[in-house]
C-alpha positions as CSV (number, residue, x, y, z in Angstrom):
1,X,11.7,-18.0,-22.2
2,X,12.1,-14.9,-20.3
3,X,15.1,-15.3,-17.7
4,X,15.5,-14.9,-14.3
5,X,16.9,-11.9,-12.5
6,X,20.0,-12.4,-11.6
7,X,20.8,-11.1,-8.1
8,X,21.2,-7.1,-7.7
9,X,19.7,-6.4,-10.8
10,X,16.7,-5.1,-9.8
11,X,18.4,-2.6,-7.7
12,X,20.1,-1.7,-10.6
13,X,17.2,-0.8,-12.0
14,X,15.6,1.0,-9.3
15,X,19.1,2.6,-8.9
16,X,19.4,3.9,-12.4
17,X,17.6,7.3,-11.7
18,X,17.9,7.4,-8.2
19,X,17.8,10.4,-6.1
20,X,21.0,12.1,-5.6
21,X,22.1,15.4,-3.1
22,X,21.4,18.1,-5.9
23,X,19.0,20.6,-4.3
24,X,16.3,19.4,-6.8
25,X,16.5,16.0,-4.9
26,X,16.6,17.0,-1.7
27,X,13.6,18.8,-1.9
28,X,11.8,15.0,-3.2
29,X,14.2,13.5,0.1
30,X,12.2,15.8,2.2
31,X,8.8,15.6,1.0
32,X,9.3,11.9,1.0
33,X,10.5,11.9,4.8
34,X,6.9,14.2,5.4
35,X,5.3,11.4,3.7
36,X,6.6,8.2,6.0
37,X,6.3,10.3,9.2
38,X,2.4,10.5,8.3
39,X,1.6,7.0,6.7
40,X,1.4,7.5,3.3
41,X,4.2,5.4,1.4
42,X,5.6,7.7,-1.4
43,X,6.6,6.2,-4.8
44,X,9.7,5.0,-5.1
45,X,12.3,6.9,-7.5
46,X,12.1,4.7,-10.7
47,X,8.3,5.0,-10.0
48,X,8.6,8.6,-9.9
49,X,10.8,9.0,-13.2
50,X,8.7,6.8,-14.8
51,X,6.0,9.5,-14.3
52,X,8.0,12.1,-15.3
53,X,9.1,10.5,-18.6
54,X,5.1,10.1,-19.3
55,X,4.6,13.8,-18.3
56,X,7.3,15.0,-20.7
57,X,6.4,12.2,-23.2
58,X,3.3,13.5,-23.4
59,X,3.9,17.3,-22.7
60,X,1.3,17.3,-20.8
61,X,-0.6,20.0,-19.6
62,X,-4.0,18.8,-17.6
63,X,-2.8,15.9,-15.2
64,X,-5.2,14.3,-12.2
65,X,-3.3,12.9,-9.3
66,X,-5.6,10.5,-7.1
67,X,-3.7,10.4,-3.4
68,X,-1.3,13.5,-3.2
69,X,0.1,12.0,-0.4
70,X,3.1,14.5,1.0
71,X,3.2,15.8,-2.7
72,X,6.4,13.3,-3.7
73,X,4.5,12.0,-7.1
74,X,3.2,15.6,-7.8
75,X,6.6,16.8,-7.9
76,X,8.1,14.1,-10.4
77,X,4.6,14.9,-12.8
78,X,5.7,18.6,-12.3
79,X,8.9,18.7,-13.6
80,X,7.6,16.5,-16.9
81,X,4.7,19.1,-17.2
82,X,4.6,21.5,-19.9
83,X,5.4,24.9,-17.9
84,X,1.6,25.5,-18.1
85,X,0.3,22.5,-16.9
86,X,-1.7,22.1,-14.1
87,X,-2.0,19.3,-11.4
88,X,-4.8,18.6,-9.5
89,X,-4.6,16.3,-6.9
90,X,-7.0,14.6,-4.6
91,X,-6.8,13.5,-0.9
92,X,-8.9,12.7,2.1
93,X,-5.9,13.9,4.2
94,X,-5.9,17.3,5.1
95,X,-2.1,16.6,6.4
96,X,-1.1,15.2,3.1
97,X,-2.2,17.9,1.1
98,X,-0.4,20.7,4.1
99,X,2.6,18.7,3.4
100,X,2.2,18.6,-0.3
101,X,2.0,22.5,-0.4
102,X,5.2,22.6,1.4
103,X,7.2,20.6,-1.3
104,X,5.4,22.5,-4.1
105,X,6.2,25.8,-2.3
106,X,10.5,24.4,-1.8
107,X,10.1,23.5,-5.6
108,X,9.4,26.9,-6.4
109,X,5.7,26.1,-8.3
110,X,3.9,28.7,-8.8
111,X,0.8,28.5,-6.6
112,X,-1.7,28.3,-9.8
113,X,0.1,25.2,-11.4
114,X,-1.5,23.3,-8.5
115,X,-5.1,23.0,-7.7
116,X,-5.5,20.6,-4.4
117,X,-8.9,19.4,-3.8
118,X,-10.0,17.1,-0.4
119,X,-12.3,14.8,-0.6
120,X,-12.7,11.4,-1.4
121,X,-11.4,10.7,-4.6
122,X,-14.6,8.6,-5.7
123,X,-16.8,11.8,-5.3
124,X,-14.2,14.0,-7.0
125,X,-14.0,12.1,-10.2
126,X,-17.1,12.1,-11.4
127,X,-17.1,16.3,-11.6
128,X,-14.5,16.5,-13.6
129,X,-14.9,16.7,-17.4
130,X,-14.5,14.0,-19.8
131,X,-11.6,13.8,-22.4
132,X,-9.8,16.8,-20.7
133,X,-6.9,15.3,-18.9
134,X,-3.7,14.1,-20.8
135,X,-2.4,11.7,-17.6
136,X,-4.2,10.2,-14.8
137,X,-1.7,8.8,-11.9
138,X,-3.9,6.4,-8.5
139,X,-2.5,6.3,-5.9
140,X,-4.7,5.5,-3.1
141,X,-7.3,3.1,-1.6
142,X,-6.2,-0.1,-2.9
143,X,-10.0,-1.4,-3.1
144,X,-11.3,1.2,-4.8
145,X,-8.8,0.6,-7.9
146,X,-11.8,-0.4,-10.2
147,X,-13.3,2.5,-9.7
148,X,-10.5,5.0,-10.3
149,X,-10.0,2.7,-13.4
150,X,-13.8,3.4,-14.4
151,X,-13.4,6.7,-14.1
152,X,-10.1,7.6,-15.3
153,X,-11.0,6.1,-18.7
154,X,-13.9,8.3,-18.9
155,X,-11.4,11.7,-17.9
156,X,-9.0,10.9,-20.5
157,X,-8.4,12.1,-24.0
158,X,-7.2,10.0,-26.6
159,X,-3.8,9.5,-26.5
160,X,-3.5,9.9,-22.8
161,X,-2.3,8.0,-20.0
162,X,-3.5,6.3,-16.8
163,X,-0.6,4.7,-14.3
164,X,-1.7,2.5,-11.4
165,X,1.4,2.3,-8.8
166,X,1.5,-0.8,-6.1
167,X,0.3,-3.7,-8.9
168,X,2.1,-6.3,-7.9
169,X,1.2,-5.5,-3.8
170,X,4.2,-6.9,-2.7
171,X,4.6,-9.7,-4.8
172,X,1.1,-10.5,-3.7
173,X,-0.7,-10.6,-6.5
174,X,1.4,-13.7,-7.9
175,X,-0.2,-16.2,-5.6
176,X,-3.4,-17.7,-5.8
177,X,-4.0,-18.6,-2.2
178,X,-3.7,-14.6,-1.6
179,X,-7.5,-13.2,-1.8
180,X,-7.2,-10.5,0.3
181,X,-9.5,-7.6,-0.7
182,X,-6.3,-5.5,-2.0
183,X,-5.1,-8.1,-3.3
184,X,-7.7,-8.5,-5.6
185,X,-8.1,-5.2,-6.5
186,X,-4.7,-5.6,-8.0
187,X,-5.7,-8.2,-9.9
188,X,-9.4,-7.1,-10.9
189,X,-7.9,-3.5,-12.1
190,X,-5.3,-5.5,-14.2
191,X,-8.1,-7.6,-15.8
192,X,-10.0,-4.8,-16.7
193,X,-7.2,-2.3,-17.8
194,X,-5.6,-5.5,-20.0
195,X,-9.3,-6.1,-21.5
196,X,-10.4,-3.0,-21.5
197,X,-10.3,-2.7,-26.2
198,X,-9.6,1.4,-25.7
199,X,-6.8,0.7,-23.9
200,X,-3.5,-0.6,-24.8
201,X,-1.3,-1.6,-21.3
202,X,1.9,-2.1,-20.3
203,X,3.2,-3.7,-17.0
204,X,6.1,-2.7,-15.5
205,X,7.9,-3.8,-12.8
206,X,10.0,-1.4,-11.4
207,X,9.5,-0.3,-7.5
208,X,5.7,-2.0,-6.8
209,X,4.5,-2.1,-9.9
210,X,2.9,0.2,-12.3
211,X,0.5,-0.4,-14.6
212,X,0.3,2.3,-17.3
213,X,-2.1,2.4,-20.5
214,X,-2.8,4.8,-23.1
215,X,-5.6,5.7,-24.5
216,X,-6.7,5.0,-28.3
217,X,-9.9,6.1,-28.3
């Protein structure tokens, strides 16, 4: 039986990587100030090194970002990124992506490791070629989860990665009297990732959740 967490340990946890005063950091600090003054929650730290492990993990070199939001989770992906790679990123924002330039422009990336499309995500996707991304990261409309789920499946190569963030929607997801529509979502897009036979998922619960599967297949 697994135990409880004892009190202050999941801040531990979301405390083990967390962002420091080093310039690299700061530049993160701003881009995730950008991204609260305009809306669009940014992941948190542990989030963001867990995407950076999978980047490096996977030296990958052709990631898709669905919601760039002020460009916080780009820059984690970035620095796992083979010094190649190339992000693209979707948002309906034009703000977010203006604010995601400015924290790949203080990083230093050079302007053709980025490629920032706006749009709705949902008629994005399907223009973009199958099995030629090594990690997909969603971000975005909680209802449309499903979809990015459909989708990203069909985008990646085997052996990649796909990584919902916000699963457990505030702890939401847990109670059954909860039916909100992004609630559900939450729930739906785990049922499908976790039955989903070309897929082999992992939940793990650091900052809101994030859901992450590879691909075998």
């Amino acid at each position: 039986m697994t135990p409880e967490w004892p009190a202050g340990l999941r801040d531990y946890v979301e405390d083990y990587l967390a962002e420091d005063e080093t310039v690299e950091d700061a530049t993160v600090s701003a881009a995730r100030a950008r991204g609260r003054a305009l809306g669009c929650v940014p992941i948190g730290a542990a989030g963001g090194a867990a995407l950076r492990f999978l980047a490096t993990a996977l030296r990958a070199k052709a990631v898709v970002e669905v919601g760039t939001g002020a460009g916080v989770s780009g820059l984690y992906l970035l620095r796992g990124m083979a010094a190649d790679g190339v992000l693209t990123s979707i948002d309906v924002e034009p703000e977010n992506q203006a604010a995601a330039r400015n924290a790949f422009a203080a990083e230093g990336v050079a302007p053709g490791r980025t490629r920032l499309i706006m749009g709705r995500a949902l008629d994005v996707l399907p223009r973009l070629t199958d099995s030629g991304y090594d990690l997909i990261f969603v971000d975005a409309a909680k209802t449309e989860y499903p979809s990015y789920y459909e989708q990203g499946v069909r985008l990646l190569r085997p052996g990649g990665v796909i990584a919902f963030d916000n699963v457990l929607w505030k702890g939401r997801v847990a109670n059954p009297e909860d039916r909100e529509p992004d609630t559900n979502a939450m729930r739906e897009v785990a049922r499908l990732v976790k039955e989903d036979e070309r897929l082999v998922p992992v939940l793990l619960p650091i900052g809101d959740g994030l859901l992450v599967a590879a691909k075998t297949a």
